[in-house]
Structure formats: structure tokens, C-alpha cells
FIKOLZA-1660 file (N, C-alpha, C; in steps of 0.1 Angstrom, whole numbers, plus 5000, padded with zeros to 4 digits):
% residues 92
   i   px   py   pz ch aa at
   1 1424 5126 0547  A  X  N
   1 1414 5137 0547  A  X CA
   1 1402 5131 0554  A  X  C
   2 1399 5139 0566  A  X  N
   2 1391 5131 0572  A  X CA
   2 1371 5133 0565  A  X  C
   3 1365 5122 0564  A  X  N
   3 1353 5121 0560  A  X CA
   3 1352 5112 0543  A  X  C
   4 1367 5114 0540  A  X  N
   4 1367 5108 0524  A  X CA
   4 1371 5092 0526  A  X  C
   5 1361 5087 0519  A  X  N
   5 1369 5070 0526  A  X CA
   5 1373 5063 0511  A  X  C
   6 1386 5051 0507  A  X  N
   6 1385 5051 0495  A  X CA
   6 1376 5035 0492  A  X  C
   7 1365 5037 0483  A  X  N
   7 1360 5027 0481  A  X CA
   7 1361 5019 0469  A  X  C
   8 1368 5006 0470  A  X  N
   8 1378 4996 0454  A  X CA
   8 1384 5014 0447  A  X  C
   9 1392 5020 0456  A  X  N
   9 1403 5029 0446  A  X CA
   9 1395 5043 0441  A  X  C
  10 1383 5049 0446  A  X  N
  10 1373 5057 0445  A  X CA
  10 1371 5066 0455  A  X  C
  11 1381 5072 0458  A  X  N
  11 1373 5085 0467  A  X CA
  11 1361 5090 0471  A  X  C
  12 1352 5086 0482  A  X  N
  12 1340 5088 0484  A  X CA
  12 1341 5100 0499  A  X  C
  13 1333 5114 0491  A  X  N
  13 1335 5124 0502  A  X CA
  13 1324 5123 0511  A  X  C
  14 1325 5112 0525  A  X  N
  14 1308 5117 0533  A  X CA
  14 1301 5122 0536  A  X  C
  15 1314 5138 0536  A  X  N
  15 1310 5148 0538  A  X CA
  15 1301 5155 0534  A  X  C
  16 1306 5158 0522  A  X  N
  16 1294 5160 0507  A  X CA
  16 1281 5156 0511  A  X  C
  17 1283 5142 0513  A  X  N
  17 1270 5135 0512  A  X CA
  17 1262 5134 0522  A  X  C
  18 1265 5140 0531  A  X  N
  18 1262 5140 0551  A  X CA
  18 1258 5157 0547  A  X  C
  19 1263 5167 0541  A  X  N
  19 1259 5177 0541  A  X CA
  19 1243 5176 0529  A  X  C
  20 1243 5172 0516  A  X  N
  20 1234 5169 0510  A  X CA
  20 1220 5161 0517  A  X  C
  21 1224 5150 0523  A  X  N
  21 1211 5144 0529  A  X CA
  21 1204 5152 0539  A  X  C
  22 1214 5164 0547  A  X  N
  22 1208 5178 0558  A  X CA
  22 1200 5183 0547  A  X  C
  23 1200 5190 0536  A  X  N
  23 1196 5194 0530  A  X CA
  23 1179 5192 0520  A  X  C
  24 1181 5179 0521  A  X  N
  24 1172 5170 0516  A  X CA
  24 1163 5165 0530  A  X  C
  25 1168 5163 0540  A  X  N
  25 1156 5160 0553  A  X CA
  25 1155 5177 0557  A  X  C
  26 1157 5182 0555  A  X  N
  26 1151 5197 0557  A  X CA
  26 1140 5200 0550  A  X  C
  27 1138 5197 0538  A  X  N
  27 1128 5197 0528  A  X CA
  27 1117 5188 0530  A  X  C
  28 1116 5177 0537  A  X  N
  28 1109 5166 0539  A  X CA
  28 1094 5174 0549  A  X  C
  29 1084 5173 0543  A  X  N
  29 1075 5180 0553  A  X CA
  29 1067 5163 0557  A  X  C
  30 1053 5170 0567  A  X  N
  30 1050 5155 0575  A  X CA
  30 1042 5149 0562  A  X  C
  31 1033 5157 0558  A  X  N
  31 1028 5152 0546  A  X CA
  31 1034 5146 0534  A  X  C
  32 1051 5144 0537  A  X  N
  32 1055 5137 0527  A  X CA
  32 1060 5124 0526  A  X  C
  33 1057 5125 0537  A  X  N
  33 1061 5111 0543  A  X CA
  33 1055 5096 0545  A  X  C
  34 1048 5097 0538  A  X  N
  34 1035 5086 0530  A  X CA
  34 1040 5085 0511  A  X  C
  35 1044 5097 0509  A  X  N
  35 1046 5094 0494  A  X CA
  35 1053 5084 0488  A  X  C
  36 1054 5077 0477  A  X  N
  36 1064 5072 0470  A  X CA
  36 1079 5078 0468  A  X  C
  37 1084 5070 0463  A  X  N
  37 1100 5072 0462  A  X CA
  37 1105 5066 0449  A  X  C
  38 1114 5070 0446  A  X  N
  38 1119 5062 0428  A  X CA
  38 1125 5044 0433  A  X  C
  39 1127 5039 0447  A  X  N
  39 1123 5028 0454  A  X CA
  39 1110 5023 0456  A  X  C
  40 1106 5014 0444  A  X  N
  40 1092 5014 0449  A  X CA
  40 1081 5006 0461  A  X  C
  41 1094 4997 0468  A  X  N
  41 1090 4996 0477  A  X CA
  41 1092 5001 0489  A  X  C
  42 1097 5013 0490  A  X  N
  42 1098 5027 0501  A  X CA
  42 1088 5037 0496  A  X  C
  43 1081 5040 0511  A  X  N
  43 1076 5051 0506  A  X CA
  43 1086 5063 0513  A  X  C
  44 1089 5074 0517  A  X  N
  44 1097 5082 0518  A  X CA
  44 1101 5083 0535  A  X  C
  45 1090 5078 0543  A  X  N
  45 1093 5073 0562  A  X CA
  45 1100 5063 0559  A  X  C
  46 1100 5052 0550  A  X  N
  46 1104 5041 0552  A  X CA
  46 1126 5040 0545  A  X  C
  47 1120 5053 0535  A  X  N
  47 1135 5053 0529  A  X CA
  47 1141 5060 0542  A  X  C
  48 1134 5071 0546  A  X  N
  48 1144 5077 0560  A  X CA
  48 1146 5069 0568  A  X  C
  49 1137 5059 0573  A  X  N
  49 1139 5044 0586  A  X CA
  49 1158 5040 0580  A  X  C
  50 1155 5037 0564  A  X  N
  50 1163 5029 0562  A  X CA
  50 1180 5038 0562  A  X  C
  51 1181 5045 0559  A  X  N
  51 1188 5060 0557  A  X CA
  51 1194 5059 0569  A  X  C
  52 1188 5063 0579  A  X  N
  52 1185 5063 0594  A  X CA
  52 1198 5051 0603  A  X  C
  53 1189 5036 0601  A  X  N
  53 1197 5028 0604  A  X CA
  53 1210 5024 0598  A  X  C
  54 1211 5026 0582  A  X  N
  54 1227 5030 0577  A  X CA
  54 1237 5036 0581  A  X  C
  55 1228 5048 0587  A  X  N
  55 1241 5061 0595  A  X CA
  55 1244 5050 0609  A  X  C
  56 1236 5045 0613  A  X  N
  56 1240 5042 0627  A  X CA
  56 1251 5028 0631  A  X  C
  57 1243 5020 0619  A  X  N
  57 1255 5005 0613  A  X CA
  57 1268 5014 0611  A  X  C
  58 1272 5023 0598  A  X  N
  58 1280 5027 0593  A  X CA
  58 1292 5034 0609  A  X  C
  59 1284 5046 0616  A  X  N
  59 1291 5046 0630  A  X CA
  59 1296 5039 0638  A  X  C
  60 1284 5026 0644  A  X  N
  60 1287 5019 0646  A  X CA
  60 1303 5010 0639  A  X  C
  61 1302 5006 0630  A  X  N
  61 1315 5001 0623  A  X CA
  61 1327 5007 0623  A  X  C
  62 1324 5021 0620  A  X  N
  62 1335 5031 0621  A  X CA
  62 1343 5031 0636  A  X  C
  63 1335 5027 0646  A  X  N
  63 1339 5032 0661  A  X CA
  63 1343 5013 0662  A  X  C
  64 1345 5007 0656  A  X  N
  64 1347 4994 0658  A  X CA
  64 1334 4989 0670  A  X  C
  65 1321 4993 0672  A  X  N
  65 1309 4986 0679  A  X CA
  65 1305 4978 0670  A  X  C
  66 1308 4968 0674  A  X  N
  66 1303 4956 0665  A  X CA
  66 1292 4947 0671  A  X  C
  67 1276 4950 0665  A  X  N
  67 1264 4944 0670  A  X CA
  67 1253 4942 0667  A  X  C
  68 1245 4948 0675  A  X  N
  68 1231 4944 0668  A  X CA
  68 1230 4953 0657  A  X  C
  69 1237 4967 0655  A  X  N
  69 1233 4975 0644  A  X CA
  69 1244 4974 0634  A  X  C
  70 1252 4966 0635  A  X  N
  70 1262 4962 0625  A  X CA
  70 1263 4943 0618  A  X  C
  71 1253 4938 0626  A  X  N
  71 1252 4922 0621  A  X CA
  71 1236 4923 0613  A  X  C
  72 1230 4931 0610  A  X  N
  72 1217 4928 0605  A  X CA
  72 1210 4928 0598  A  X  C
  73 1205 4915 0593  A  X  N
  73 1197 4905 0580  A  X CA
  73 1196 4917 0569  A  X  C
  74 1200 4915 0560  A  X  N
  74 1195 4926 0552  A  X CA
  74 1182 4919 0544  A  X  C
  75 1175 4913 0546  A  X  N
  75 1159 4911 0543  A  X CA
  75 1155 4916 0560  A  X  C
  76 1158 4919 0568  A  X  N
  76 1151 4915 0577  A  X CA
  76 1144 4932 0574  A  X  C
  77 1135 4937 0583  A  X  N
  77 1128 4948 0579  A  X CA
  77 1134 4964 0585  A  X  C
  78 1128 4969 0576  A  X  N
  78 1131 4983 0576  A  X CA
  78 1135 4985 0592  A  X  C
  79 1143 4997 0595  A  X  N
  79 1143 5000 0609  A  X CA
  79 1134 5011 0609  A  X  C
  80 1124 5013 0620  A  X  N
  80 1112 5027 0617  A  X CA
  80 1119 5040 0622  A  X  C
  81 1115 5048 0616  A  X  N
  81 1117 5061 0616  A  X CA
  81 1120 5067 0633  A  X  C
  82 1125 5067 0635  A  X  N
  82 1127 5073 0651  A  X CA
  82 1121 5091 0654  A  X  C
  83 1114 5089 0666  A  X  N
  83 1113 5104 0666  A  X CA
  83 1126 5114 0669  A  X  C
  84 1122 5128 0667  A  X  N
  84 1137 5135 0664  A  X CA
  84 1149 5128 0650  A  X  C
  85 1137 5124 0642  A  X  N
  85 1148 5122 0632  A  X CA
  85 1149 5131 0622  A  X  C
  86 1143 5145 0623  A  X  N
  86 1145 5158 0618  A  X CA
  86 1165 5164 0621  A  X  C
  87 1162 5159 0634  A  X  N
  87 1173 5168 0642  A  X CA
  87 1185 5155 0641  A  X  C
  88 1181 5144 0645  A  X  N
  88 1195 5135 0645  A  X CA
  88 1199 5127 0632  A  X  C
  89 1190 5126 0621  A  X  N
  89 1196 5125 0609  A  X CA
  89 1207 5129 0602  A  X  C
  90 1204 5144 0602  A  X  N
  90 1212 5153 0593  A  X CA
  90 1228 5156 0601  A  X  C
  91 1225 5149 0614  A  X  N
  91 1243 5151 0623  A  X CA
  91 1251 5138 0619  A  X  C
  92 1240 5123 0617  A  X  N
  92 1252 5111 0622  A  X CA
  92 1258 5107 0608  A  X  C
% end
């Protein structure tokens, strides 16, 4: 089934969750984007930065590109928010 991957024997639908997160950055206005998050060290630019560079690692891995956005430090810092990330979020 394409989009369901199994994780340790757990069916995980991306789909779902790729349609959910459209739903959720549609709601995001500019002014919210300073606020806190139940992450307290994200404020809500910075959880999308991080959101953001997930989808692209995750692709990346998927397509077998194996690189800069698939080797990296997980202390190392947030990836920033890209412009058009209204529009390219909610696709990758």
C-alpha cells in the first residue's frame, strides 16, 4: 500500500499524516509564528524549520539520495524556515 511504511511491525499511514500536517500549516497565520509550542524549545517557525527538513531527509532517503540532508548532526541546529513553505510543506 503505497504511503504506509511498517515501523518494528506497526503500520504507519504518511498519508494520514502528510494530509493532517496540510491541514495544520493552513491554519498557521504570520503572527503565529513567534509563539510557543508544547516543545519548549521551538517556537512554532522553528518547529516548521524542523518539520520542513524531516520531509526533505525522509525523501531524500526514500529516493536512496544519500547527503547533506540525510547525514545530519542531530544537535546540530534547526534548519530555518524556507520561503514558500506555505505551498511546499504541505506537498513533500
Amino acid at each position: 500500500m503505497e504511503g504506509v511504511v511498517d515501523v518494528s511491525g506497526v503500520p504507519v499511514d504518511l498519508g494520514a499524516l502528510a494530509k493532517d500536517v496540510a491541514v495544520v500549516v493552513a491554519g498557521v497565520r504570520e503572527e503565529d509564528l513567534g509563539r510557543g509550542t508544547p516543545c519548549p524549545e521551538y517556537d512554532v517557525r522553528a518547529l516548521l524549520g524542523h518539520l520542513h527538513g524531516l520531509c526533505e531527509a525522509f525523501a531524500d532517503a526514500a529516493g536512496k539520495r544519500f547527503g547533506a540532508g540525510t547525514e545530519v548532526d542531530p544537535s546540530a541546529a534547526l534548519p530555518r524556515l524556507p520561503e514558500g513553505w506555505r505551498e511546499s510543506l504541505p506537498v513533500r
